[in-house]
N, C-alpha and C positions, 0 to 999 in steps of 0.2 A: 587550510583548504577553504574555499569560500563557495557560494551557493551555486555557481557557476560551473565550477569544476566540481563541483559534487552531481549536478543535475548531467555536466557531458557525462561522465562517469557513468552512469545510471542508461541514459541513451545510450553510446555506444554496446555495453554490454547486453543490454536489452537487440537492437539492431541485429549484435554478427549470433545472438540466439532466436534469430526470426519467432521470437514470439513466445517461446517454448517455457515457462517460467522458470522450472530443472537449471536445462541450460544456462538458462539467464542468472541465475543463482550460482553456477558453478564459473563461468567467463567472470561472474562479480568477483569473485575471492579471487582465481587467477590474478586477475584488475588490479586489485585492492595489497596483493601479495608484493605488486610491482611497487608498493611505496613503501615509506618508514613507518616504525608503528606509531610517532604523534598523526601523522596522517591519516593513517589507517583511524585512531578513536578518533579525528576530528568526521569522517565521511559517519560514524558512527554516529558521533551527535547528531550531525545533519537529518539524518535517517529517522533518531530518534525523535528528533524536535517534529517533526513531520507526522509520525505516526501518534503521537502523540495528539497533534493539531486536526488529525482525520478522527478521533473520538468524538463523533457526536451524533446524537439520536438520529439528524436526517438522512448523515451517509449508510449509518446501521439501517435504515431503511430502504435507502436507495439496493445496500447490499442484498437486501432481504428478498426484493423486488427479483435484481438479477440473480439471485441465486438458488430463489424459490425457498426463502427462510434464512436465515444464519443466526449460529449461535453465538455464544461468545467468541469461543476461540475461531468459526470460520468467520467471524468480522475482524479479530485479529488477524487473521492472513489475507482479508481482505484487505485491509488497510496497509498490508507489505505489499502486495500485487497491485496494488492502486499508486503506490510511489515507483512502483517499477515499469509503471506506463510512463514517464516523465512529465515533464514541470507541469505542461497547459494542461493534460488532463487532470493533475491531482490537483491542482492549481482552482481550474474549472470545477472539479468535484467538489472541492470542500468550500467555495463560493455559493454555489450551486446542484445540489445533488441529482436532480431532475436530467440538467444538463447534459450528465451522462448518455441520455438520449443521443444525442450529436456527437460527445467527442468521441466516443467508442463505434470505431467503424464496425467492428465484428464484437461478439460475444460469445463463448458458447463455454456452458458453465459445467463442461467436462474438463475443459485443458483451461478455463481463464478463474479468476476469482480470486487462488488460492498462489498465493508466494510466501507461504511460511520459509520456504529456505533463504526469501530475500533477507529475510528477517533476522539470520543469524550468519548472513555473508561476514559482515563486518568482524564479528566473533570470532568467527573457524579462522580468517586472514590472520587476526592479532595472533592468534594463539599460535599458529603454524610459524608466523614470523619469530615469534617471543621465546615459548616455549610454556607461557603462561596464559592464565584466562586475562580478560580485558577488565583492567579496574572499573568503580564506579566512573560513570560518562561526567556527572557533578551536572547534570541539568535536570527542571524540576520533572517528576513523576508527573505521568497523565493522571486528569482528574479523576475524582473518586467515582462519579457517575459521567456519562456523557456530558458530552455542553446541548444543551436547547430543552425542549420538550416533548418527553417521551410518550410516545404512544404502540398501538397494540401491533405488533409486524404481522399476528397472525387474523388483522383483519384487513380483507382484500377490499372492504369499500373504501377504506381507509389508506392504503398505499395506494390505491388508484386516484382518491384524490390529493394527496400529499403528491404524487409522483407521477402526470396525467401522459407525459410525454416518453418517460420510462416505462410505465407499466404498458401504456399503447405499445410499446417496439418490442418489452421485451418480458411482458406479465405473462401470466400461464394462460396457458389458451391461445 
């Protein structure tokens, strides 16, 4: 599978789940059941290699901004729900985190942020196809700390200037 078919993949199932993360989680395994299991762990790496590539202090902050704080684990399902927007945003996001501002027509940080279930689509498919869990993917581990330079998420002078165009759209207040 190549980057291409992995990103339709992602769009389409995202589209016929207007929006719904759930959904979009659940059309993805559907999706993903429709191939062979090398397929199936190649959409995996892809996935992987991505989420992996979204670790870094500006998007944890970007997240932080729209979600009014995040912790570890809600940046990790930030960072599932952010490849579940497809290519230009996550693309755009981890270029530029600020950006966000723009590419995210809506937000609303009740039904958006959170795609922990994107995160283990690829999983449930292998498994349901298999009958087995999914081997090691054999690509490297995300780093030990973020990539960039970390600073305070729980100071609001501070995401407001790290983030002047996000936190104006979508800071508290």
């Amino acid at each position: 599978m190549d980057e291409t078919e992995f990103w339709e993949i992602v769009d389409s199932t995202r589209e016929a789940a207007e929006g719904d993360p759930e959904d979009h989680a659940d059309l993805l395994v559907e999706r993903l059941m429709r191939l062979d299991p090398d397929s199936v762990l190649d959409f995996a790496r892809h996935f992987e290699a991505r989420y992996n590539r979204a670790y870094t202090w500006d998007l944890w902050g970007a997240a932080a901004v729209l979600l009014n704080g995040a912790s570890d684990d809600v940046f990790d399902y930030f960072r599932c729900w952010l490849i579940g927007q497809g290519r230009e945003i996550f693309e755009g996001a981890v270029h530029e985190p600020d950006a966000l501002a723009e590419l995210l027509e809506d937000f609303d940080d009740d039904v958006d942020g959170d795609g922990e279930e994107l995160g283990y689509a690829a999983d449930e498919a292998y498994e349901q196809l298999t009958g087995v869990v999914a081997p090691d993917l054999g690509i490297p581990p995300q780093p030990a700390e973020p990539v960039g330079a970390p600073f305070d998420f729980d100071d609001d002078a501070a995401l407001a200037d790290r983030f002047p165009r996000l936190w104006e759209r979508f800071g508290p207040g």
